[in-house]
N, C-alpha and C positions, 0 to 999 in steps of 0.2 A: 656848513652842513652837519658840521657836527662839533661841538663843542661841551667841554667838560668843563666841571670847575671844585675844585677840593672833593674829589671821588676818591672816597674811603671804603675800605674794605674790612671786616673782623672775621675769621672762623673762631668763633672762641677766643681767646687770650693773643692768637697768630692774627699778625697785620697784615696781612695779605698786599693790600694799597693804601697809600699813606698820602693824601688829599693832594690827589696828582689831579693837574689841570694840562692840556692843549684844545688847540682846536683843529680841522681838517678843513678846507675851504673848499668849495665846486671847481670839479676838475683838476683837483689834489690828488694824486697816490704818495700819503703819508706812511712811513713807514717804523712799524715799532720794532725795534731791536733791541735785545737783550739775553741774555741766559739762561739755559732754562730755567724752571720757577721764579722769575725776575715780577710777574704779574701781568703777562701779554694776555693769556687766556685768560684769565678773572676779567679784566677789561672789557676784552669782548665778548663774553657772555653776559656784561651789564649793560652794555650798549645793546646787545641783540635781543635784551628780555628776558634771559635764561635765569639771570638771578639779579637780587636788589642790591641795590648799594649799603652800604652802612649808614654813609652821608654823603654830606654834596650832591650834586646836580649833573645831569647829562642829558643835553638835550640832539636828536638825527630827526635829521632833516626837517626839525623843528618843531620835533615832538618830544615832549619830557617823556621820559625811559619810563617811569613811574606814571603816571599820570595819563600818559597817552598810551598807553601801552600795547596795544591792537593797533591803535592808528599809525605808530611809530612802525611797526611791522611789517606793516607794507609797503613801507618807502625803503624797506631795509632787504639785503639779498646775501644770507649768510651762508660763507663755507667753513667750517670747522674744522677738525685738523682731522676727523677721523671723518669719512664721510659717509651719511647715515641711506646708504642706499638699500633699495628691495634690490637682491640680486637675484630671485628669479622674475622679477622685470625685464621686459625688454626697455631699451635705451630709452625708445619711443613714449612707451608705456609708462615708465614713471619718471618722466619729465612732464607727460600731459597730467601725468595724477595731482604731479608739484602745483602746473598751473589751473587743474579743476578750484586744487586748495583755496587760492589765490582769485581766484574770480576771474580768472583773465577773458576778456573778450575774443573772440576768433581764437579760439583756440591752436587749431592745427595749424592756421599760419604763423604763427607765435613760435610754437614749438619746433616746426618745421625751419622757422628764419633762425630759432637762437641754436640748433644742431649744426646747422649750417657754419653759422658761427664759431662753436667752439671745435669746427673740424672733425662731428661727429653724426654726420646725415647718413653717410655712406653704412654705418654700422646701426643705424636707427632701429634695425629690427634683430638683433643680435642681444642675449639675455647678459645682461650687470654682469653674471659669474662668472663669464668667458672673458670679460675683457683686462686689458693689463693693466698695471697699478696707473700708468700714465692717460688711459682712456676715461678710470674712474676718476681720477679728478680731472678731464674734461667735462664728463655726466653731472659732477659736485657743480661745477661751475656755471652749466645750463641751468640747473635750477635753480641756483642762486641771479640768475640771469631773466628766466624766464615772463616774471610780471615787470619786466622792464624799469627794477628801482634804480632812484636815483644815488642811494649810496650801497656800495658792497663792504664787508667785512672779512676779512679774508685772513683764516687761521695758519702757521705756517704751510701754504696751497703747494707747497713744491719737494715739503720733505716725503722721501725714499724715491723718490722717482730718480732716474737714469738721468747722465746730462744731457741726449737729445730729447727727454722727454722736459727736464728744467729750462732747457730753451724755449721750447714751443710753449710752455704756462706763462715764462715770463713774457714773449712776447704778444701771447693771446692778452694778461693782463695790463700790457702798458697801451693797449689796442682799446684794452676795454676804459682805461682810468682816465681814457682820450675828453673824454662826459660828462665822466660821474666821480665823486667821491671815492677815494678808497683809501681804508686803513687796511693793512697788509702787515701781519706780526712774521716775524722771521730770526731763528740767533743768527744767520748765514748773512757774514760782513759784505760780500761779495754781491748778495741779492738786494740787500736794499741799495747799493750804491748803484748798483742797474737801474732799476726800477723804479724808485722814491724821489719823489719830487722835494720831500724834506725828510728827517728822518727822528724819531725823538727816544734816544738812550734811555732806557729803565732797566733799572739795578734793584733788591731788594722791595720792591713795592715803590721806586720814589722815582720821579723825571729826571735825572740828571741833566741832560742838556737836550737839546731840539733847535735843529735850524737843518738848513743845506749842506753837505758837505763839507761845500769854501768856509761858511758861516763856522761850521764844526771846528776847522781849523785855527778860523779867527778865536774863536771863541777859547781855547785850548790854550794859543801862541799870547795871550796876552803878557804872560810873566816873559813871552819871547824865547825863541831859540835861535839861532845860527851854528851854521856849519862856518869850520875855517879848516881848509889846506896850507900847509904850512912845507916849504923846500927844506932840501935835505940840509941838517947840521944841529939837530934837536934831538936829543933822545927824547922818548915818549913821556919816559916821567919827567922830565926836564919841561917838557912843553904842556904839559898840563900844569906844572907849578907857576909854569909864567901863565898861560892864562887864566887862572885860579887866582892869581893875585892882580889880576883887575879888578878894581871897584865897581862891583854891578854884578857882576859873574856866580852864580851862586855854584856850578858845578863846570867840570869838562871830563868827557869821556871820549875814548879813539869809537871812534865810527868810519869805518871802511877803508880810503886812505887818508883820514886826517881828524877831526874831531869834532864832537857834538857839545855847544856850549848852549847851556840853561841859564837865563838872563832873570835879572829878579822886576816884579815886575812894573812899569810904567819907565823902565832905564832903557838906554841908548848908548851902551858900548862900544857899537862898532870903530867909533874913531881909536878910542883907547884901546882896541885891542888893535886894530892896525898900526896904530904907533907903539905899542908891549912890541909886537912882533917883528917889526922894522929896527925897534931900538935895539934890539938883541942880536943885530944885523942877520935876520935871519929874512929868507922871499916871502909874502904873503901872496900865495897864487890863486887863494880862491876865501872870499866871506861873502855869504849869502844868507836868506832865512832859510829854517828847515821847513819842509813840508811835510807833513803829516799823512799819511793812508788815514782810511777810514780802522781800517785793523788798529795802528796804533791809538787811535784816537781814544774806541771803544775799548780798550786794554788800559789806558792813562785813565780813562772816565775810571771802570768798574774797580781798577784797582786802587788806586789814590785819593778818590774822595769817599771821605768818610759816610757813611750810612748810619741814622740811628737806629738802633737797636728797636727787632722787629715785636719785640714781646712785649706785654705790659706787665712790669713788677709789683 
């Protein structure tokens, strides 16, 4: 439903996006994570129509961004990060104005069923300005809801709200992504690993990785890591030089009670370091892989791989 391919961005001489490609499939919640000015909102303002590409191609739900442009628009249901509400509207009143826009057929049953929905019927007659930060982006969400598209866009949908109010969006959204396509930009490690069916890291204007979490992992552990607990009769620097002098092992660090080894990659240490550590008649109580958070993942991404240089000289 939605697929890019070498999506380039220039303000001037500043690289905004630098010919990042994914795709989002039906019944996807994709999710973009990255820091801020990383390039999540430049993205989705070109997928949404707000602005053009420099180059490359992006085509929702099967309309080119460029070329379809109107037609593209209606299959699309964007919230932004600021949400551009009339607040002396009532609820009622400019969600139906949203779906007048929109051509929607049956109007007030429309309006009436997506209120319902985003848990905001009860308040239908109650004006924008009274309600809480957490109401307005349920109102954001109706009328991005409203002509029933089959993909959303969704700007960080949950920053300043409360955490019962981050509850209730994230669960309204994973309600909604039950359907339909959704890219969902967010810097918050915690929200996409909730919510995101995949997830895809951009840094600097560039994809650095994309896949599922597990896959994040994979994809991270290839040079490999293991943890190894080791019983008493090592001092710490002592036990880092023995396993520092396995062949394979490029690093050891004490990690909580015992140590974190950095494996180089396509190697298979574990025997040799279970025999290092036995040979030195010392217990091996515990060597296993590490596991990875998502925190550390996107911290290993954004900080250790290198980024080209976003300026042109």
């Amino acid at each position: 439903m939605i697929d890019v391919q070498h999506l380039t961005k220039r303000y001037g001489r500043f690289l905004a996006l630098d010919a990042i490609s994914f795709r989002a499939a039906e019944g996807e919640v994709l999710g973009f994570l990255g820091p801020n000015g990383a390039g999540k909102t430049t993205t989705m303002r070109i997928l949404t129509g707000y602005t053009p590409p420099t180059s490359g191609t992006a085509r929702v739900a099967g309309f080119d961004v460029l070329d379809d442009s109107l037609r593209m628009r209606r299959h699309v249901g964007y919230l932004p990060e600021t949400v551009p509400l009339y607040r002396d509207m009532t609820v009622r009143g400019y969600v139906d104005y949203i779906a007048q826009l929109h051509g929607v057929a049956d109007r007030r049953r429309r309006v009436d069923e997506v209120l319902e929905r985003v848990g905001m019927h009860e308040r239908r007659r109650s004006l924008i300005r009274s309600l809480s930060k957490g109401m307005r982006q349920r109102v954001g969400l109706a009328q991005a809801l409203v002509h029933d598209p089959p993909v959303l866009i969704l700007d960080e949908p949950t920053i300043g709200l409360d955490p019962h109010q981050v509850q209730d969006v994230r669960a309204l959204i994973q309600e909604i992504g039950a359907r339909r396509t959704v890219l969902l930009s967010t810097h918050i490690l915690s929200e996409a690993e909730q919510m995101c069916d995949r997830i895809a890291i951009i840094d600097r204007g560039r994809i650095i990785a994309i896949g599922t979490p597990a896959e994040l992992q994979t994809q991270l552990q290839r040079g490999g890591r293991l943890f190894v607990r080791i019983g008493q009769g090592a001092a710490p620097r002592e036990a880092i030089r023995l396993l520092e002098g396995v062949r394979g092992v490029e690093r050891a660090t004490p990690e909580r009670d015992g140590y974190l080894i950095v494996v180089r990659e396509g190697t298979d240490v574990r025997a040799k370091l279970a025999a290092a550590v036995v040979g030195q008649g010392l217990d091996l109580l515990e060597l296993r892989p590490w596991a990875l958070t998502l925190e550390e993942i996107f911290l290993e991404l954004t900080t250790r791989l290198e980024a080209p240089a976003r300026q042109t000289r």
